[in-house]
CHARMM-style PDB file with segment names, atoms N, HN, CA, C and O in Angstrom:
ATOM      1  N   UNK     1      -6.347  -9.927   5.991  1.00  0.00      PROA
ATOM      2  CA  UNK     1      -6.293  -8.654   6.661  1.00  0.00      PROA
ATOM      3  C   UNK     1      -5.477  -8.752   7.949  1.00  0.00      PROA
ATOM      4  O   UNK     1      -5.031  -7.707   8.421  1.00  0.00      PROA
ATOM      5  N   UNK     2      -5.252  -9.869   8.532  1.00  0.00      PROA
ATOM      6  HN  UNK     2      -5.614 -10.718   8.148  1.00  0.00      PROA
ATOM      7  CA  UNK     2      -4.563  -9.975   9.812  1.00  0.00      PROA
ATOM      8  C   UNK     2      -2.624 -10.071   9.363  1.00  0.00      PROA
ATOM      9  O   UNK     2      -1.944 -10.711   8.561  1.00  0.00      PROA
ATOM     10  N   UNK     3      -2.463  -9.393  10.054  1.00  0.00      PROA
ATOM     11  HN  UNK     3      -3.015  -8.873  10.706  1.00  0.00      PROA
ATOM     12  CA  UNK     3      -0.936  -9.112   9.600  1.00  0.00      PROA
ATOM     13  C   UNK     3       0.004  -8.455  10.857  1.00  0.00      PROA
ATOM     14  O   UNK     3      -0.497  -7.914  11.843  1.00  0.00      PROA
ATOM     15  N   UNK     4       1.234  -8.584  10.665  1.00  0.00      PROA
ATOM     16  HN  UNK     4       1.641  -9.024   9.864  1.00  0.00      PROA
ATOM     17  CA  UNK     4       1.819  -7.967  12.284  1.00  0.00      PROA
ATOM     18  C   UNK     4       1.791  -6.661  12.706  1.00  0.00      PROA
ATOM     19  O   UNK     4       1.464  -5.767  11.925  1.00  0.00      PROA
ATOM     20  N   UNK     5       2.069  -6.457  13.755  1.00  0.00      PROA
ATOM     21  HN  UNK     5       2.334  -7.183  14.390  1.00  0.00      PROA
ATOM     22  CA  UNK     5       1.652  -4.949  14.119  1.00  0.00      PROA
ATOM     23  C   UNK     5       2.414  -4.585  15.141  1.00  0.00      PROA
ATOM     24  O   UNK     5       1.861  -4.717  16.233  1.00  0.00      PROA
ATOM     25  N   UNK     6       3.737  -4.079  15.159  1.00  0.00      PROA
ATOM     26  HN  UNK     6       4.186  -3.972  14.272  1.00  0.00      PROA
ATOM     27  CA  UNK     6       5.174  -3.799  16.053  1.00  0.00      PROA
ATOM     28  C   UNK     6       5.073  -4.654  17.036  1.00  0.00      PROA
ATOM     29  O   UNK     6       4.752  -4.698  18.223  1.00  0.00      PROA
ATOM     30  N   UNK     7       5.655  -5.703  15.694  1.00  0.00      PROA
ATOM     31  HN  UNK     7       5.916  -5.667  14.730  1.00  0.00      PROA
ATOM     32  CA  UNK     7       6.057  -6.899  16.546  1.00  0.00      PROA
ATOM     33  C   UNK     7       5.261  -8.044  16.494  1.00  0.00      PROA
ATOM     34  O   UNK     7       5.852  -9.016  16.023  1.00  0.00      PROA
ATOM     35  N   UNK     8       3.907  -8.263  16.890  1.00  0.00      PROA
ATOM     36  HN  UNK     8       3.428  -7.474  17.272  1.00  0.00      PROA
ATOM     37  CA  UNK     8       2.885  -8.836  17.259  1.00  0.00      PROA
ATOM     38  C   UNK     8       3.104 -10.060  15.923  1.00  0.00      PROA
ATOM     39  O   UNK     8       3.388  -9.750  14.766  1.00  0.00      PROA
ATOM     40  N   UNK     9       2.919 -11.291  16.357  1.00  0.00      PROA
ATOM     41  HN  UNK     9       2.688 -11.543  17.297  1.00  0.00      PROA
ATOM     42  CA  UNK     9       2.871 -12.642  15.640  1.00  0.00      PROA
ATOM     43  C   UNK     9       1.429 -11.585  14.333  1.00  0.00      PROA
ATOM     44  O   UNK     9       0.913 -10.476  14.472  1.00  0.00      PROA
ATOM     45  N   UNK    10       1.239 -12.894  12.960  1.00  0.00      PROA
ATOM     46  HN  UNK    10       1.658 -13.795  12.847  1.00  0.00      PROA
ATOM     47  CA  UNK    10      -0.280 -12.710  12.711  1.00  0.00      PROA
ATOM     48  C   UNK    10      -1.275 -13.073  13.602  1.00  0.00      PROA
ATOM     49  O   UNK    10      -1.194 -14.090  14.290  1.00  0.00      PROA
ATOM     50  N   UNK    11      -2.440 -12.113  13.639  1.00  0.00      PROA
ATOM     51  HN  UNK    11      -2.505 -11.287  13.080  1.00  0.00      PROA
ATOM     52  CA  UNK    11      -3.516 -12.417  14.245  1.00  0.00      PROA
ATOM     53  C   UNK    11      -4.602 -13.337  13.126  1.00  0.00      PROA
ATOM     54  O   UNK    11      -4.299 -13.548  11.952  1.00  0.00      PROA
ATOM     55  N   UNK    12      -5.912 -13.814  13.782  1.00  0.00      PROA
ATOM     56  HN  UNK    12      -6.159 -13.642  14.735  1.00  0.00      PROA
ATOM     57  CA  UNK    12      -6.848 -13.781  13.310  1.00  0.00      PROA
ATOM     58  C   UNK    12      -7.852 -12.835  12.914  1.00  0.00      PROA
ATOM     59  O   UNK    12      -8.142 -11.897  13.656  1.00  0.00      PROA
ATOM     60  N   UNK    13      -8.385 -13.004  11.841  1.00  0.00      PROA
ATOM     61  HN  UNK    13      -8.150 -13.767  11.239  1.00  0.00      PROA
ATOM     62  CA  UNK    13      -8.762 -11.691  10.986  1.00  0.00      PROA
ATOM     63  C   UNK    13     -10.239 -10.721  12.400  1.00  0.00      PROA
ATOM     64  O   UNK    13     -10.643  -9.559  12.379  1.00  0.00      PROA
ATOM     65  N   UNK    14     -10.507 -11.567  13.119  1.00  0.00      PROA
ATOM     66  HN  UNK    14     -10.179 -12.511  13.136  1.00  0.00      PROA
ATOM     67  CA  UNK    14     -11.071 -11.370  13.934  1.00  0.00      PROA
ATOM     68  C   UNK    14     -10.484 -10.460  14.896  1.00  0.00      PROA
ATOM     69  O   UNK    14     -10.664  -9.243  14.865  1.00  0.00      PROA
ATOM     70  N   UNK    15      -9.602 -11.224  15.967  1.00  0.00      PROA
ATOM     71  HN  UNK    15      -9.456 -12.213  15.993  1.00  0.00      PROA
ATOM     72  CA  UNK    15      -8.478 -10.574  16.517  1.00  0.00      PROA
ATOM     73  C   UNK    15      -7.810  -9.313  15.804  1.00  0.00      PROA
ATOM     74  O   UNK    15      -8.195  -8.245  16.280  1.00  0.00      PROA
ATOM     75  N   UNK    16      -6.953  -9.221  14.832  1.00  0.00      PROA
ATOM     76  HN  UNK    16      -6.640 -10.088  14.446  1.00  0.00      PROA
ATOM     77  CA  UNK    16      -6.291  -8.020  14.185  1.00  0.00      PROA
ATOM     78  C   UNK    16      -7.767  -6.699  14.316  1.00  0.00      PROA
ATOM     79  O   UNK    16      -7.642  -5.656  14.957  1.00  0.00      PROA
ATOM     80  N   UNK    17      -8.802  -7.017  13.705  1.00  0.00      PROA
ATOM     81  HN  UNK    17      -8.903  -7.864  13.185  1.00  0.00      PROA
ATOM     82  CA  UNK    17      -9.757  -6.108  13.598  1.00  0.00      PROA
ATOM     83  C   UNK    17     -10.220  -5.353  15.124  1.00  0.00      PROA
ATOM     84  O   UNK    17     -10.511  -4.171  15.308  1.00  0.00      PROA
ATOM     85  N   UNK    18     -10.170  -6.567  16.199  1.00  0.00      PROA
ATOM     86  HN  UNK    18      -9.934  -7.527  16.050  1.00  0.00      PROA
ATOM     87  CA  UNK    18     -10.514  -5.852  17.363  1.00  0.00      PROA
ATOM     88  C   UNK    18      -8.945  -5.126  17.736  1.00  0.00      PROA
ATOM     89  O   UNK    18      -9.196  -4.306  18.620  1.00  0.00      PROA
ATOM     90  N   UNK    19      -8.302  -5.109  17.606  1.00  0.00      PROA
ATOM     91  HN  UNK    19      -8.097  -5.774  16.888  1.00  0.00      PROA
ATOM     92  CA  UNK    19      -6.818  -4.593  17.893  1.00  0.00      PROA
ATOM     93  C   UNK    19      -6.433  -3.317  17.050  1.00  0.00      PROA
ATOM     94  O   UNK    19      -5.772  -2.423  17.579  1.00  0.00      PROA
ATOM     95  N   UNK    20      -6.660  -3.271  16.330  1.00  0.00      PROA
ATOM     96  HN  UNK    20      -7.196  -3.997  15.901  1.00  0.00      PROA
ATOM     97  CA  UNK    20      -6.230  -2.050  15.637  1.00  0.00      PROA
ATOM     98  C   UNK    20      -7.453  -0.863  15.447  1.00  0.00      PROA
ATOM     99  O   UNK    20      -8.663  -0.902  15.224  1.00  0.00      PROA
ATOM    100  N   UNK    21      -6.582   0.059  15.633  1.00  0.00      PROA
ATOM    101  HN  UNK    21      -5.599   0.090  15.814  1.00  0.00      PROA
ATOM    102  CA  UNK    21      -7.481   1.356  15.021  1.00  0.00      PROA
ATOM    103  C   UNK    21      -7.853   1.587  13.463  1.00  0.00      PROA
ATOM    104  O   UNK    21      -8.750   2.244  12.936  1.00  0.00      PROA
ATOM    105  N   UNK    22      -6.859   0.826  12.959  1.00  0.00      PROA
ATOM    106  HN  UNK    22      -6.130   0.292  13.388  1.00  0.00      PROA
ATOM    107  CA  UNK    22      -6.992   1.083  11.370  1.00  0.00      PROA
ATOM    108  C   UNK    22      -7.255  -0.082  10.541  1.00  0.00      PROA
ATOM    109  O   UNK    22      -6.352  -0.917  10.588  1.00  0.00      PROA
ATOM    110  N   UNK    23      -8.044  -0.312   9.946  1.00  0.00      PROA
ATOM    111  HN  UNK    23      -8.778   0.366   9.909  1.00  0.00      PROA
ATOM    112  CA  UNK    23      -8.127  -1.764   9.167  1.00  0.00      PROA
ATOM    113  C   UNK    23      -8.177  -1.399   8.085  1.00  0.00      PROA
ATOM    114  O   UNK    23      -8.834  -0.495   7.569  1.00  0.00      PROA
ATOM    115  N   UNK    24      -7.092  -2.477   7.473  1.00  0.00      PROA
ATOM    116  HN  UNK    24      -6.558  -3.211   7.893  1.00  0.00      PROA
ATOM    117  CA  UNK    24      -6.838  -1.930   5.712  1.00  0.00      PROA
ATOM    118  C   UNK    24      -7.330  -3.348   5.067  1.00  0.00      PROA
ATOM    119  O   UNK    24      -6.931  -4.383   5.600  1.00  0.00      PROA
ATOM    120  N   UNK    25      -8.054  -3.404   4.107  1.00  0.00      PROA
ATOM    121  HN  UNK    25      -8.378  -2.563   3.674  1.00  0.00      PROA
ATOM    122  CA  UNK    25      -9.006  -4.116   3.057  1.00  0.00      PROA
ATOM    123  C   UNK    25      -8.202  -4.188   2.221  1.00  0.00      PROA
ATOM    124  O   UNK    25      -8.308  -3.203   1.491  1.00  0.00      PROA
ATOM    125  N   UNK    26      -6.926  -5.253   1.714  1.00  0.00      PROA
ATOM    126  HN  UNK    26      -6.840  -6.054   2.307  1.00  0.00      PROA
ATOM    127  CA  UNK    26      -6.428  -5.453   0.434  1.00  0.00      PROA
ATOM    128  C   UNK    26      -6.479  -6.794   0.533  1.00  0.00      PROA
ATOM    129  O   UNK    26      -5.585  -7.610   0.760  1.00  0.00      PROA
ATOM    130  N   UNK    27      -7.543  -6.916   0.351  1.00  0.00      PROA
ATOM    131  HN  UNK    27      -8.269  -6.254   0.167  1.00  0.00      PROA
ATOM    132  CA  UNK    27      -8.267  -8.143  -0.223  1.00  0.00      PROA
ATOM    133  C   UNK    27      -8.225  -8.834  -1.954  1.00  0.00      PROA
ATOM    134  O   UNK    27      -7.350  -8.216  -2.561  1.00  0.00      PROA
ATOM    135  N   UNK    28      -8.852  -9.826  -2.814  1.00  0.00      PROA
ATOM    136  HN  UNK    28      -9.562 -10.329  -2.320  1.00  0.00      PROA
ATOM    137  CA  UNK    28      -9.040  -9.369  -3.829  1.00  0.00      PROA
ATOM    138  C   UNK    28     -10.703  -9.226  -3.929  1.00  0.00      PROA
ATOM    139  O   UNK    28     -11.484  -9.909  -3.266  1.00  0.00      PROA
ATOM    140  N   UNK    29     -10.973  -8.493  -4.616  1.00  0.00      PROA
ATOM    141  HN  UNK    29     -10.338  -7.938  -5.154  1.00  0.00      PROA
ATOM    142  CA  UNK    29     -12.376  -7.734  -4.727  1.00  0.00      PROA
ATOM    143  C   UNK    29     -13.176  -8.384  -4.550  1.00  0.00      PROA
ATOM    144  O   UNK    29     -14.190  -7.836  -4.117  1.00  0.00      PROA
ATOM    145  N   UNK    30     -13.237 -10.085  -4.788  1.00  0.00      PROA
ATOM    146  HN  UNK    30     -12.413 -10.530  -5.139  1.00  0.00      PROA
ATOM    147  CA  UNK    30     -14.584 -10.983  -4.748  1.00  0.00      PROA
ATOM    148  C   UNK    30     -14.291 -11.497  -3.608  1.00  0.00      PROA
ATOM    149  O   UNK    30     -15.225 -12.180  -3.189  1.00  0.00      PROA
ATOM    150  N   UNK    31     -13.031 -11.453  -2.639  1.00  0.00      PROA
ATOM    151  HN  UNK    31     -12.273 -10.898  -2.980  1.00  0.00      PROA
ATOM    152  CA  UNK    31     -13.438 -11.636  -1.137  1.00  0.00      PROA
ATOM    153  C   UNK    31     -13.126 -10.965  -0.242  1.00  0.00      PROA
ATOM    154  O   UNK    31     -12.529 -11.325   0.772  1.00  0.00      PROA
ATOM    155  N   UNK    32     -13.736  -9.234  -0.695  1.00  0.00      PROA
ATOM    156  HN  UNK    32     -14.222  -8.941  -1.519  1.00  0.00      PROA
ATOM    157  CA  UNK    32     -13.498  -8.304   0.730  1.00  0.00      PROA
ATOM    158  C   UNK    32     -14.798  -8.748   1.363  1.00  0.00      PROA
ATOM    159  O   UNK    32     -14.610  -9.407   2.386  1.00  0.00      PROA
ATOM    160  N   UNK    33     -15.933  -8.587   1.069  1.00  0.00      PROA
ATOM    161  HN  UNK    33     -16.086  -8.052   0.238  1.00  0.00      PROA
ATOM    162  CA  UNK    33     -17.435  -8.614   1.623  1.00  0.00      PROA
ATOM    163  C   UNK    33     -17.083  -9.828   2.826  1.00  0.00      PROA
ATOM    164  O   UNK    33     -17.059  -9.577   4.030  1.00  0.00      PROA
ATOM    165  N   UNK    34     -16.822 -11.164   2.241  1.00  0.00      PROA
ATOM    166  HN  UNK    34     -16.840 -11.369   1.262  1.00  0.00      PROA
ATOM    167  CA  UNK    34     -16.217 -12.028   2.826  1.00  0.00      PROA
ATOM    168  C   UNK    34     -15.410 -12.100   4.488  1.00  0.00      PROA
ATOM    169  O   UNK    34     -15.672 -12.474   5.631  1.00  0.00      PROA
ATOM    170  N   UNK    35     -14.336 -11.499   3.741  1.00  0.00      PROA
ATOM    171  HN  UNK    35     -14.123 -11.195   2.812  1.00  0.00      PROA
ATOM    172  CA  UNK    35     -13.343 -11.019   4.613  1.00  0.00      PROA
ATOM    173  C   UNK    35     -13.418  -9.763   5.971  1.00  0.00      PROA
ATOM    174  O   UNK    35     -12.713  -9.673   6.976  1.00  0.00      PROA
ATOM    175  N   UNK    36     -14.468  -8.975   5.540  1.00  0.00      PROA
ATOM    176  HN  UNK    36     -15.041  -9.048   4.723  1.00  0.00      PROA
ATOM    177  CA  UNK    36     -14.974  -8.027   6.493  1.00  0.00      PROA
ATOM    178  C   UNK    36     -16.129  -8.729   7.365  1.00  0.00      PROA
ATOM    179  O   UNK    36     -16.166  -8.365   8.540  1.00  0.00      PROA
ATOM    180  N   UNK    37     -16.926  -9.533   7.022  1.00  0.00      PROA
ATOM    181  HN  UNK    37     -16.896  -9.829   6.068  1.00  0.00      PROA
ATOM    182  CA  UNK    37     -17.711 -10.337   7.523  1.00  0.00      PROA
ATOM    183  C   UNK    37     -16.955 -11.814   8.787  1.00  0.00      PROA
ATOM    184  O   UNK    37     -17.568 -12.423   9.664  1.00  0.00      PROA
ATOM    185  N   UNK    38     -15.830 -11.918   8.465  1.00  0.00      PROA
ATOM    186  HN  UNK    38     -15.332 -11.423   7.752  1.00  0.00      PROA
ATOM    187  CA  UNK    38     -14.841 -12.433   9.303  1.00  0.00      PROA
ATOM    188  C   UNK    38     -14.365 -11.443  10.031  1.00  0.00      PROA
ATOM    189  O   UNK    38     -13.717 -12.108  10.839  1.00  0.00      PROA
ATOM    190  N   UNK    39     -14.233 -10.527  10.293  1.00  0.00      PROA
ATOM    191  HN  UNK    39     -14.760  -9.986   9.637  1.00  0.00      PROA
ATOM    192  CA  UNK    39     -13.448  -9.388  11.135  1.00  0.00      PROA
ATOM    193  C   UNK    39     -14.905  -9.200  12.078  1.00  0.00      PROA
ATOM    194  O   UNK    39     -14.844  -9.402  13.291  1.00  0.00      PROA
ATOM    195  N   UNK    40     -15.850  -8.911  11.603  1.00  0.00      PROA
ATOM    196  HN  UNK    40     -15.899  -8.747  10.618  1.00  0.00      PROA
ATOM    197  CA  UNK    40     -16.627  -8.641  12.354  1.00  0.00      PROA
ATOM    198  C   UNK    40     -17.731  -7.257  12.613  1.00  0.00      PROA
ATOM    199  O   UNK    40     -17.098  -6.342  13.140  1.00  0.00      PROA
ATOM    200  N   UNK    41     -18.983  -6.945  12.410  1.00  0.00      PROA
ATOM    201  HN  UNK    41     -19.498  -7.688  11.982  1.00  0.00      PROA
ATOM    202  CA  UNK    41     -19.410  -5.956  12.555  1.00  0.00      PROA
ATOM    203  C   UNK    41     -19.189  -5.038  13.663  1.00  0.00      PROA
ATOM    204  O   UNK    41     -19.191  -3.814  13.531  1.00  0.00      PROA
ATOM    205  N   UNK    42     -18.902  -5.971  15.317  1.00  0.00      PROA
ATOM    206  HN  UNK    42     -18.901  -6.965  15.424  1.00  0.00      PROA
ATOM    207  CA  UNK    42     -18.577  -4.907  16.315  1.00  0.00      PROA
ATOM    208  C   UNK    42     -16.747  -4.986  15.974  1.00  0.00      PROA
ATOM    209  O   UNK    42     -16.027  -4.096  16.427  1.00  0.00      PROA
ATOM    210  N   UNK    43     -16.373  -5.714  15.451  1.00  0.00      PROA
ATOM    211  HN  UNK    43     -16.958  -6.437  15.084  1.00  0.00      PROA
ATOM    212  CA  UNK    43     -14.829  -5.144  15.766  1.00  0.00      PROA
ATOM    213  C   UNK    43     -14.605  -4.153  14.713  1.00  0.00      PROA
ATOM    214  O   UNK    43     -13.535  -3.546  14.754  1.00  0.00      PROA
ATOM    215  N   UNK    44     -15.379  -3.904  13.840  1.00  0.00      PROA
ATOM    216  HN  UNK    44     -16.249  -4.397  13.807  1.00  0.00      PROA
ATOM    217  CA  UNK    44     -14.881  -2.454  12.773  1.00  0.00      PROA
ATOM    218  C   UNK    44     -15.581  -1.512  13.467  1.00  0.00      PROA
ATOM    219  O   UNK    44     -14.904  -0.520  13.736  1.00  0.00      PROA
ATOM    220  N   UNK    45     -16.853  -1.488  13.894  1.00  0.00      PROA
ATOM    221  HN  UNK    45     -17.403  -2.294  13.675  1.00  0.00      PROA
ATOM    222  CA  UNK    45     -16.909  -0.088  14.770  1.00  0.00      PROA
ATOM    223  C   UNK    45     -16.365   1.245  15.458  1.00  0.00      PROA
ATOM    224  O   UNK    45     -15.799   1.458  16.530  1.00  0.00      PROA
ATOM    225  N   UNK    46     -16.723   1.955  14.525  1.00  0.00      PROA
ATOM    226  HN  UNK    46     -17.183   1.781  13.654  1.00  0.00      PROA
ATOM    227  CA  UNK    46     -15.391   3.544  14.949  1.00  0.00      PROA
ATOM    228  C   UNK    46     -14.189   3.124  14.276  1.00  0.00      PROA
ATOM    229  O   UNK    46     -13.152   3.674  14.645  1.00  0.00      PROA
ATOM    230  N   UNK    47     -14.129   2.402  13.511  1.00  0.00      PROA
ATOM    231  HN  UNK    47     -14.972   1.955  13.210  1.00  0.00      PROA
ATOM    232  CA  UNK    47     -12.352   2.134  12.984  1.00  0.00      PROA
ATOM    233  C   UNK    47     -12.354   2.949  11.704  1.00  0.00      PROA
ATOM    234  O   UNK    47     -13.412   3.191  11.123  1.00  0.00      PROA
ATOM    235  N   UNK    48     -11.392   3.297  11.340  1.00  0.00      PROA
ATOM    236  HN  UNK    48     -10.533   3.101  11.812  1.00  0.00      PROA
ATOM    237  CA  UNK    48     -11.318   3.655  10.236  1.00  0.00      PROA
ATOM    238  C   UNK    48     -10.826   2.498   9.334  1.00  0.00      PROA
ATOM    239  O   UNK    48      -9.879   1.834   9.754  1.00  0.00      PROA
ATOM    240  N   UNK    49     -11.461   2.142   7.945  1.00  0.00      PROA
ATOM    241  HN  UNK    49     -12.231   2.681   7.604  1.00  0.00      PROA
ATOM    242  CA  UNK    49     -11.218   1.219   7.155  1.00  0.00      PROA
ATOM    243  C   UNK    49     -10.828   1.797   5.977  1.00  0.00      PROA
ATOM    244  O   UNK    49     -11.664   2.325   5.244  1.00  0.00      PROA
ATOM    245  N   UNK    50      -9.396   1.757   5.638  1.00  0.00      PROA
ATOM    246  HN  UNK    50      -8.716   1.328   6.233  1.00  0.00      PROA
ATOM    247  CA  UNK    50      -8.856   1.416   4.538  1.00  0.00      PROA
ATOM    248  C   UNK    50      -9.267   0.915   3.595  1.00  0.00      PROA
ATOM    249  O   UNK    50      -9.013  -0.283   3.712  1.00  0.00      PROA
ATOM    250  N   UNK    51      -9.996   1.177   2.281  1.00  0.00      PROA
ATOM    251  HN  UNK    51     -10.203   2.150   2.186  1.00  0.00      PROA
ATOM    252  CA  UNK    51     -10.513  -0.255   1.254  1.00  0.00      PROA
ATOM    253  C   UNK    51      -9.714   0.251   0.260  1.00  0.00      PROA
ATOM    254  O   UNK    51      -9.691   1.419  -0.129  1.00  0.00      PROA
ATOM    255  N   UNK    52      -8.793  -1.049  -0.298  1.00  0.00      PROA
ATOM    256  HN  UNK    52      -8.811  -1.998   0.018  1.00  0.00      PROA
ATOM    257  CA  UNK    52      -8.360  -0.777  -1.870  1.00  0.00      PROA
ATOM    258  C   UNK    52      -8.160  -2.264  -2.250  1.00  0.00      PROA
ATOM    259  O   UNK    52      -7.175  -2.914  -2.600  1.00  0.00      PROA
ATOM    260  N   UNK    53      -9.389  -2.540  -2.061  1.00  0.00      PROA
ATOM    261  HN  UNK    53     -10.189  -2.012  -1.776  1.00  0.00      PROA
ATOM    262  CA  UNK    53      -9.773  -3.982  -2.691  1.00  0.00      PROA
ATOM    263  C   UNK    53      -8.883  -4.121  -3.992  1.00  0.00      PROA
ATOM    264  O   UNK    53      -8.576  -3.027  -4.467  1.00  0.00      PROA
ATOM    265  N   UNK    54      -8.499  -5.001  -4.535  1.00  0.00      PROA
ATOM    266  HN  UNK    54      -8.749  -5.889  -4.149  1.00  0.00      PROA
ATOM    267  CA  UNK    54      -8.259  -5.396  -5.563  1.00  0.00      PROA
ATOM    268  C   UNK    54      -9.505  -6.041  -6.784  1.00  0.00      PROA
ATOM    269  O   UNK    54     -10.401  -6.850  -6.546  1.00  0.00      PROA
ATOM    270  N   UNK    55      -9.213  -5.432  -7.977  1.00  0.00      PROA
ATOM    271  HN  UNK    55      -8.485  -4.775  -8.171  1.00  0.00      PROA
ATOM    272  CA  UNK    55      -9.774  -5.728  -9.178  1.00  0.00      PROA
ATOM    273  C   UNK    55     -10.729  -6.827  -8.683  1.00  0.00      PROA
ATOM    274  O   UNK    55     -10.069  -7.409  -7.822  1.00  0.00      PROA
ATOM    275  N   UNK    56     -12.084  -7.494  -8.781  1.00  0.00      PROA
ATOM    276  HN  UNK    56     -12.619  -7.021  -9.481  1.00  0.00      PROA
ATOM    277  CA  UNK    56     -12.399  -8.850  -9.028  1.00  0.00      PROA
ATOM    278  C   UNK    56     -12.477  -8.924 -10.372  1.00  0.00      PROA
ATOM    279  O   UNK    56     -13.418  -9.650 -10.691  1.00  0.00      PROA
ATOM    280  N   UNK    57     -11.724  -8.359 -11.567  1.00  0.00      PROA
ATOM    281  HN  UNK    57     -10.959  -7.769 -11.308  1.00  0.00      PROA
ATOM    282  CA  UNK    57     -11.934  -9.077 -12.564  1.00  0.00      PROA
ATOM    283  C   UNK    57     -10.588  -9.390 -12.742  1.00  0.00      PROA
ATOM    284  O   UNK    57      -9.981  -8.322 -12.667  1.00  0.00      PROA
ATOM    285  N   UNK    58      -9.508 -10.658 -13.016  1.00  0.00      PROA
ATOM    286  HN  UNK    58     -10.001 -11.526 -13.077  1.00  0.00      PROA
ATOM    287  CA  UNK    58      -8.388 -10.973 -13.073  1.00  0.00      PROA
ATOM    288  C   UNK    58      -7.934 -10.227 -13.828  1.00  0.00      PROA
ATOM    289  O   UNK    58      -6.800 -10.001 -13.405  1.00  0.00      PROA
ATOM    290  N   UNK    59      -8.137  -9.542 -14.930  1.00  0.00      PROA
ATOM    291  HN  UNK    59      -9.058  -9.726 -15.274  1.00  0.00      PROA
ATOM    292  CA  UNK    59      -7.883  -9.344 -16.159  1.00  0.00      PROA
ATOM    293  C   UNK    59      -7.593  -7.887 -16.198  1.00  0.00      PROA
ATOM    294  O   UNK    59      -7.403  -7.280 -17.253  1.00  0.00      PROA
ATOM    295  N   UNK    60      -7.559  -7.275 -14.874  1.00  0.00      PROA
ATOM    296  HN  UNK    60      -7.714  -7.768 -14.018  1.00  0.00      PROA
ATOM    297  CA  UNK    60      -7.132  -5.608 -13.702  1.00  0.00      PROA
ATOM    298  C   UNK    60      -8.411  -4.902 -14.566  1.00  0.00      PROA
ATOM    299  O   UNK    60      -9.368  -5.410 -15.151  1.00  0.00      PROA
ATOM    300  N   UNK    61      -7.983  -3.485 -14.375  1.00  0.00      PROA
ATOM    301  HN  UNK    61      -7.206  -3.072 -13.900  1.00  0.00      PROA
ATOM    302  CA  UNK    61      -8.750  -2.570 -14.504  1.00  0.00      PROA
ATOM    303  C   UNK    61      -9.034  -2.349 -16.359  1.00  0.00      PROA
ATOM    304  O   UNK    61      -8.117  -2.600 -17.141  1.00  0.00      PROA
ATOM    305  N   UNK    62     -10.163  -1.946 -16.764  1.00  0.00      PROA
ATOM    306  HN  UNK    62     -10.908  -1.742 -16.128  1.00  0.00      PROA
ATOM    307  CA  UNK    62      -9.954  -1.424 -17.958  1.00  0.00      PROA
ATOM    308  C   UNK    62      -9.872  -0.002 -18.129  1.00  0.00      PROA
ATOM    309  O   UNK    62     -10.288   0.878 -17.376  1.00  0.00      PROA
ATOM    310  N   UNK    63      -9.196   0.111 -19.376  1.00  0.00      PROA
ATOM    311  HN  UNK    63      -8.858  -0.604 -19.988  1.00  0.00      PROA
ATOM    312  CA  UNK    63      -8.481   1.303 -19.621  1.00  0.00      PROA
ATOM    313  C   UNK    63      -9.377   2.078 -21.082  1.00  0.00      PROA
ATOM    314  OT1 UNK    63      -8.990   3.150 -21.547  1.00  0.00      PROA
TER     315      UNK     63
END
């Protein structure tokens, strides 16, 4: 989830989360829970979160 932001090196998934207003979740599906749990409960507070986790089943979506 930590990624640049006009300009800005990568952060830590920690860091990026307290920094931004917007946190986007493109994770793959068996490690968003994970991954939001690294960002942090007070740094998502009031943020708006993006989720478009990816599939956890490798095998994508069924049709």
């Amino acid at each position: 989830m930590a990624g640049r932001a006009r300009g800005h090196p990568p952060a830590a998934d920690a860091d990026a989360g307290a920094f931004g207003e917007v946190v986007i979740n493109a994770t793959s599906g068996v490690n968003s829970l994970a991954a939001l749990h690294q960002v942090g409960r007070d740094n998502l507070a009031g943020k708006v979160l993006l989720d478009v986790a990816n599939s956890p089943d490798p095998s994508g979506p069924r049709r």
